[in-house]
C-alpha positions in Angstrom: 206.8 72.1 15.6 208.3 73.4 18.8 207.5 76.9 17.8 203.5 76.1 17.5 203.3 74.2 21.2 205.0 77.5 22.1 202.7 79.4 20.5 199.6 77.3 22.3 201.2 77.6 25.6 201.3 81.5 25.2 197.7 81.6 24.0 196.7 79.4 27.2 197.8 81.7 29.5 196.8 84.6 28.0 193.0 83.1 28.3 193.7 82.1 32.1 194.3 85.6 32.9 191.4 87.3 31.0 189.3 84.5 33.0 190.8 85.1 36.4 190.0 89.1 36.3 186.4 88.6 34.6 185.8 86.4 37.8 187.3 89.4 40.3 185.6 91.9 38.7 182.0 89.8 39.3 182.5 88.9 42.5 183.5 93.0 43.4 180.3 94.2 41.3 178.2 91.7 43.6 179.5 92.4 46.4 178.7 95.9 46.1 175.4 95.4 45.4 174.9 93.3 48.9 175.8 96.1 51.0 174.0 98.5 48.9 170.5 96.4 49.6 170.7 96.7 53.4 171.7 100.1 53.9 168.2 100.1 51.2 166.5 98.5 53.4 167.8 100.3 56.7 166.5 103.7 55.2 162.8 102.5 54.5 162.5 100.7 57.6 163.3 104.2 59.1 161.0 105.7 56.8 157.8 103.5 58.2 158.5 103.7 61.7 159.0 107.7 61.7 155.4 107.1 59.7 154.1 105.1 62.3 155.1 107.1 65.1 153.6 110.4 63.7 150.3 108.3 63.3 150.1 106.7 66.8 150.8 110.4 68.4 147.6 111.8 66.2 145.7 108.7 67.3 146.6 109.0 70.9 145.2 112.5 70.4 142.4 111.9 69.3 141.5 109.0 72.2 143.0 111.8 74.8 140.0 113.9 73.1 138.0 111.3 72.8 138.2 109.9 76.9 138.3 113.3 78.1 134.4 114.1 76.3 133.4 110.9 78.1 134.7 111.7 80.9 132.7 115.0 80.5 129.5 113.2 79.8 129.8 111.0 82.5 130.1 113.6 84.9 126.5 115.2 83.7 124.7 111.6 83.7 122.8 111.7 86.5 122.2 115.2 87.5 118.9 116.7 86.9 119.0 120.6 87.2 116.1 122.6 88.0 115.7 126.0 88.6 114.6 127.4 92.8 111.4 128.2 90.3 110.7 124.8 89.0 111.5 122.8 92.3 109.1 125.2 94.3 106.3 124.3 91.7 107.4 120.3 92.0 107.0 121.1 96.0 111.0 119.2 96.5 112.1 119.7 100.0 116.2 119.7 100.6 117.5 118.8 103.9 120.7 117.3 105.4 122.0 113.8 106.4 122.3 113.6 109.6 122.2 111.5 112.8 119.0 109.9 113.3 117.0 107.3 116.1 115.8 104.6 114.0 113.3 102.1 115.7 114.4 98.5 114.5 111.3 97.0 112.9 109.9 93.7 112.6 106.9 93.0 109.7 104.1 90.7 110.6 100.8 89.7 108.6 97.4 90.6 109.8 94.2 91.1 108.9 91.5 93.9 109.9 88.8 92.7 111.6 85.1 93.7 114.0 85.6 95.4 117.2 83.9 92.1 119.0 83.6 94.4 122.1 81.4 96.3 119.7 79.8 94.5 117.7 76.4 92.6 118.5 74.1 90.0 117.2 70.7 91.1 118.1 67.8 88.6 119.0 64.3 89.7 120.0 64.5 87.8 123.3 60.5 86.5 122.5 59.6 84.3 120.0 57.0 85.8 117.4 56.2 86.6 113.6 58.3 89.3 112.0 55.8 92.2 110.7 58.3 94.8 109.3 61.7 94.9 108.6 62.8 98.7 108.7 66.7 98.2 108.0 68.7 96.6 104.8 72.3 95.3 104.7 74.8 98.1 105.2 72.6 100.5 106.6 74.2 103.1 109.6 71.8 102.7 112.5 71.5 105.0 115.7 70.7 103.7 119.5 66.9 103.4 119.7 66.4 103.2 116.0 63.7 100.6 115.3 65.1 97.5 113.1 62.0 95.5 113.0 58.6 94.9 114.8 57.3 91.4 115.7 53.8 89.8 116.9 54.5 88.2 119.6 51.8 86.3 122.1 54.7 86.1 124.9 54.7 90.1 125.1 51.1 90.2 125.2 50.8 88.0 127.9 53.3 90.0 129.7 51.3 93.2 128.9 48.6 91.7 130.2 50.1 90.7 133.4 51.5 94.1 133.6 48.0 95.5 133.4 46.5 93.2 135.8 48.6 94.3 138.8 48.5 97.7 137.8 44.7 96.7 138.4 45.1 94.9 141.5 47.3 97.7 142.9 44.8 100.1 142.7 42.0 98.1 144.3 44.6 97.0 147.2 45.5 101.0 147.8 41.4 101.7 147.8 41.4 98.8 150.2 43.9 100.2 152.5 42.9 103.2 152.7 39.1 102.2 154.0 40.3 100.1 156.2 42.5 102.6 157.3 39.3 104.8 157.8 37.2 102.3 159.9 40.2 101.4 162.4 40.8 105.0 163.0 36.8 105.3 163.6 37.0 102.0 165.8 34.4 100.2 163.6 36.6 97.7 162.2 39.7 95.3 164.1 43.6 96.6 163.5 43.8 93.1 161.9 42.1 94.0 159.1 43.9 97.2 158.7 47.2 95.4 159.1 45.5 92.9 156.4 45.2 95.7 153.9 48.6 97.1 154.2 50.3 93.5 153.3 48.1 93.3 150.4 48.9 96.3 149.4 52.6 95.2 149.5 51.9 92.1 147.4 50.5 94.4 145.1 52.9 96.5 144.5 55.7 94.0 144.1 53.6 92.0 141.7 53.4 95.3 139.5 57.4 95.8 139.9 57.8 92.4 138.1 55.6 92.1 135.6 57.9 95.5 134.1 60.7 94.1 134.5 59.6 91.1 132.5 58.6 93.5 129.7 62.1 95.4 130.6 64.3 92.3 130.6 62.9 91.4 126.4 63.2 95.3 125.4 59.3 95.6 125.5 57.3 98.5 126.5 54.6 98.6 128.7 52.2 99.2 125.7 52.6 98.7 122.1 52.5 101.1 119.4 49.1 99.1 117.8 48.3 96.4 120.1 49.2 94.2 123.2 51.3 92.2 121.2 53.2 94.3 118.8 57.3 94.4 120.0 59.5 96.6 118.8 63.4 95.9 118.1 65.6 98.0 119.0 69.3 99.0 118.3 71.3 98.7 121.3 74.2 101.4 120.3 75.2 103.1 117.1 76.6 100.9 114.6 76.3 99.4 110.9 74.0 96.6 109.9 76.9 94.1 108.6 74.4 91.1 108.7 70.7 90.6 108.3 68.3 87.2 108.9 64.9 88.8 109.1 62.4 88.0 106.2 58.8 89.2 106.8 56.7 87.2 107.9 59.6 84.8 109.5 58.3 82.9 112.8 61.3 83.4 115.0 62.5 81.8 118.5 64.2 84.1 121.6 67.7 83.3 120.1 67.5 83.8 116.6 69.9 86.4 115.2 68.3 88.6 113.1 71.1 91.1 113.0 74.7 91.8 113.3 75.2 95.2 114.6 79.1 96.4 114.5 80.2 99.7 115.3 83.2 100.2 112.6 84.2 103.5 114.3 86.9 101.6 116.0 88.4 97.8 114.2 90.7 95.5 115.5 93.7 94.7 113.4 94.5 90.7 114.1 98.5 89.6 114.1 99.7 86.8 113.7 103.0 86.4 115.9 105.3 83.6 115.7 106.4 81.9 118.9 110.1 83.2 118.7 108.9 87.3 118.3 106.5 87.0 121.2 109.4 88.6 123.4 108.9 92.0 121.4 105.2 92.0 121.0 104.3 93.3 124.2 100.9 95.0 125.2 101.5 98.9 124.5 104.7 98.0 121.6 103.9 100.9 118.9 102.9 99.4 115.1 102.3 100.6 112.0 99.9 99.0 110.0 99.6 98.9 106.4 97.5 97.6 103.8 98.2 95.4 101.1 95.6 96.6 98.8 95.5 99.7 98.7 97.8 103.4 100.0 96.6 103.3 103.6 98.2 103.2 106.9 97.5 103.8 110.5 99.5 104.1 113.6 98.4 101.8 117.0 99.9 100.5 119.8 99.1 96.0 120.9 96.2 95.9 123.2 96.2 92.5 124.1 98.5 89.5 123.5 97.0 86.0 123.6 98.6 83.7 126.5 98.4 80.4 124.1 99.9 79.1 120.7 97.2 77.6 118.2 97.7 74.4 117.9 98.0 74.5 114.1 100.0 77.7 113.4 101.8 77.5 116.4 101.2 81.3 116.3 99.8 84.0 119.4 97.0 86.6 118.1 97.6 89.6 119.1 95.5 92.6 118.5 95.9 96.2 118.0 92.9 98.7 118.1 92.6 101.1 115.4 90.1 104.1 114.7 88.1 104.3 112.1 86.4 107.9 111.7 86.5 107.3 107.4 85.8 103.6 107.5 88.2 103.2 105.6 89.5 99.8 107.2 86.9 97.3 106.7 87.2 93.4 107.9 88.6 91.0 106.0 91.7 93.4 104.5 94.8 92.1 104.8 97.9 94.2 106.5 101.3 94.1 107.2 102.0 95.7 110.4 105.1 96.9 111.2 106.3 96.6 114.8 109.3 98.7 116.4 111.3 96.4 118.6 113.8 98.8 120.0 115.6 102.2 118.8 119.2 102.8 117.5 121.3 106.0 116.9 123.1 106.2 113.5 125.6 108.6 112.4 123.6 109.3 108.7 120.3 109.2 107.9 117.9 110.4 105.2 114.1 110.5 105.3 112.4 107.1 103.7 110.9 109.2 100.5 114.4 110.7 99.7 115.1 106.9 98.4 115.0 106.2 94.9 115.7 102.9 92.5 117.4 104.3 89.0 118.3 101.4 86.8 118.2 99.1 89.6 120.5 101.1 91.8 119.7 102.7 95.3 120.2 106.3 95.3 119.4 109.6 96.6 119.4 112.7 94.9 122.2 115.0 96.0 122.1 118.7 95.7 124.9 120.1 93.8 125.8 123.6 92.2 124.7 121.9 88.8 121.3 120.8 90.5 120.7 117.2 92.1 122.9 114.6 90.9 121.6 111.0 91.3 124.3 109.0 93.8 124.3 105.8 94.3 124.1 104.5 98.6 124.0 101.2 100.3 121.1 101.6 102.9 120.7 99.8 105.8 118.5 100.0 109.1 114.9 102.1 108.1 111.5 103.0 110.0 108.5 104.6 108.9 110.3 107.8 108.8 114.5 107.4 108.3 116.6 105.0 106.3 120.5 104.6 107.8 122.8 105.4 104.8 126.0 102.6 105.4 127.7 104.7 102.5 127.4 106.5 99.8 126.6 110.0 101.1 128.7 111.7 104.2 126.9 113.5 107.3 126.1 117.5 106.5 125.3 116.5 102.5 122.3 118.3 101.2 119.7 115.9 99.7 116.5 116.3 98.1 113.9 114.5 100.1 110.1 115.0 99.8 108.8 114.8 96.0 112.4 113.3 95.3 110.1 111.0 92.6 109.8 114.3 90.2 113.6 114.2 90.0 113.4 110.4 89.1 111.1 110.9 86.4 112.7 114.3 84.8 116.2 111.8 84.6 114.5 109.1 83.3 112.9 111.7 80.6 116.8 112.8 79.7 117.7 109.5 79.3 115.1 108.5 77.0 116.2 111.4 74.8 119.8 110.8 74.7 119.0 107.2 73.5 117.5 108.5 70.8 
């Protein structure tokens, strides 16, 4: 009995010890295995970023590449080149910014209007029947030129008067001179010679007025077919701009059968607002422009009214212009530009060297490649310069007259690189 709960006790240890180095053996195989799996790890992590690494430099590269031919196409945006050839044909001028006296301008409205110191209505200055009308609307007239003839009873009364004392003048000189005759012969009394001379006298100044009656209406002292036929005439040289006369019209002294304006000269009307009245002085140069159409003329204020309308609250003042083309005819509208006072700047460019591209102001600089469109901020201008603030630098070649053909050629090149 003893010797089989010896033999158990043997047998239990036996087992105890197999278990003990199964369970050392296990926990050295999985041990091994977790620091096998990180250094695993380690090396692929490694792996991807040296991966990485070689495909960020080749990206890099590529957007190196890639900036730098933007960079290059930037720089050509812009520049239009031409060859001396071409920009002689397109007639571009190049000159240099440069210091410049630019008047300082102020823009009022206006509106082209008749000369009034020439321009008349004509009235016939007799009352009558118009016969013939030898004029229509529009229709250039010269001084002398008959407009229309009338019947008129007035003027041949006045003939008639006319021819009366011419009458009577003649008998009074027959009269004189008889009587003149018989005093020197002593056969008739001084009295009677002295009689004759004053009648004579009357005579005469009888005959003086009854012309200047016929003189004062523009009548002559016989009509072309009759006592009563009166002719009217134009007073100067000038335009038929309005016509009343219809044949066979009875008309009074003061009708107005026609508005005779010479256009040759026009007055150009302003309308200046009480607080500008300090620059608008009689002799200021303008500049006046229409609004219609590409036309412009240079003046200088004649005359300044001394009152405000009562309604505007606005001075007229007027500017004379000339008129050898007629091309400014009353009733156009204008701006006029009027120089206030002048101002030197340190960089200027002529006004058609200024362009708008794509909203921007520039001017077209010459460069070695040919003119390259740079942007400016602009800021005093005239008629003839525009200040350049900045943008362009003093002694910089630009292209200035026909700088529009350089406009449209870019314009043209960026169409095509749209597309």
């Amino acid at each position: 009995m003893q010797g089989k709960k010896k033999l158990l006790t043997v047998g239990a240890a036996v087992a105890l010890c197999v278990g003990v180095g199964v369970g050392i053996a296990v926990a050295t195989q999985g041990k091994s295995a977790t620091d096998t799996a990180p250094s695993a790890k380690v090396q692929g992590d490694e792996d991807h970023a040296d991966h990485g690494k070689e495909g960020g430099n080749e990206a890099g590269k590529e957007g190196a590449e890639a900036t730098a031919h933007g960079n290059a196409k930037d720089d050509d945006e812009g520049t239009v080149s031409l060859t001396d050839a071409q920009r002689t044909a397109a007639g571009i001028d190049i000159k240099t910014a440069g210091t410049a006296r630019i008047a300082e301008q102020m823009e009022l409205p206006g509106e082209i209007r008749f000369n009034e110191d020439r321009t008349g209505h004509i009235v016939p200055r007799v009352s009558g029947i118009v016969e013939r009308v030898n004029v229509v609307l529009g229709q250039q007239v010269k001084r002398g030129d008959v407009l229309a003839v009338l019947s008129s009873t007035q003027v041949s009364e006045q003939r008639a008067e006319l021819l009366t004392a011419q009458e009577r003048r003649a008998a009074a000189a027959t009269t004189l001179a008889r009587e003149k005759l018989l005093w020197e012969e002593k056969i008739s009394a001084e009295q009677d010679y002295l009689q004759a001379q004053q009648a004579l006298r009357e005579a005469d100044i009888t005959l003086r007025n009854a012309r200047h009656k016929l003189d004062a209406v523009g009548a002559g002292a016989q009509g072309a077919s009759g006592l009563s036929r009166f002719e009217l005439r134009a007073p100067f040289d000038g335009t038929i701009v309005a016509k009343h006369a219809a044949l066979g019209e009875a008309v009074t002294e003061a009708t107005n059968l026609f508005t005779l304006s010479d256009l040759a000269t026009v007055w150009t009307e302003i309308a200046v607002p009480a607080q500008s009245l300090g620059a608008v002085r009689v002799g200021t140069p303008v500049l006046v422009r229409a609004t219609a159409f590409e036309s412009q003329a240079k003046g200088s204020i004649a005359n300044v009214d001394s009152l405000l309308g009562e309604q505007t609250r606005t001075a007229k003042a007027r500017v004379v212009l000339d008129n050898p083309e007629r091309t400014w005819r009353p009733g156009v509208f204008v701006n006029v530009v009027i120089g206030t006072r002048e101002a030197q700047v340190p960089v200027a460019v002529t006004a058609d060297a200024i362009q708008n591209v794509e909203g921007r102001t520039v001017v077209f600089v010459k460069t070695d490649e040919g003119f390259k469109a740079t942007p400016v901020e602009t800021g005093r201008k005239d008629a003839e310069f525009v200040e350049i603030v900045s943008g362009l630098q003093a002694d910089t070649p630009y292209a200035a007259a026909n700088s529009f053909v350089l406009k449209a050629e870019l314009g043209k090149s960026t169409a095509e690189h749209g597309h």
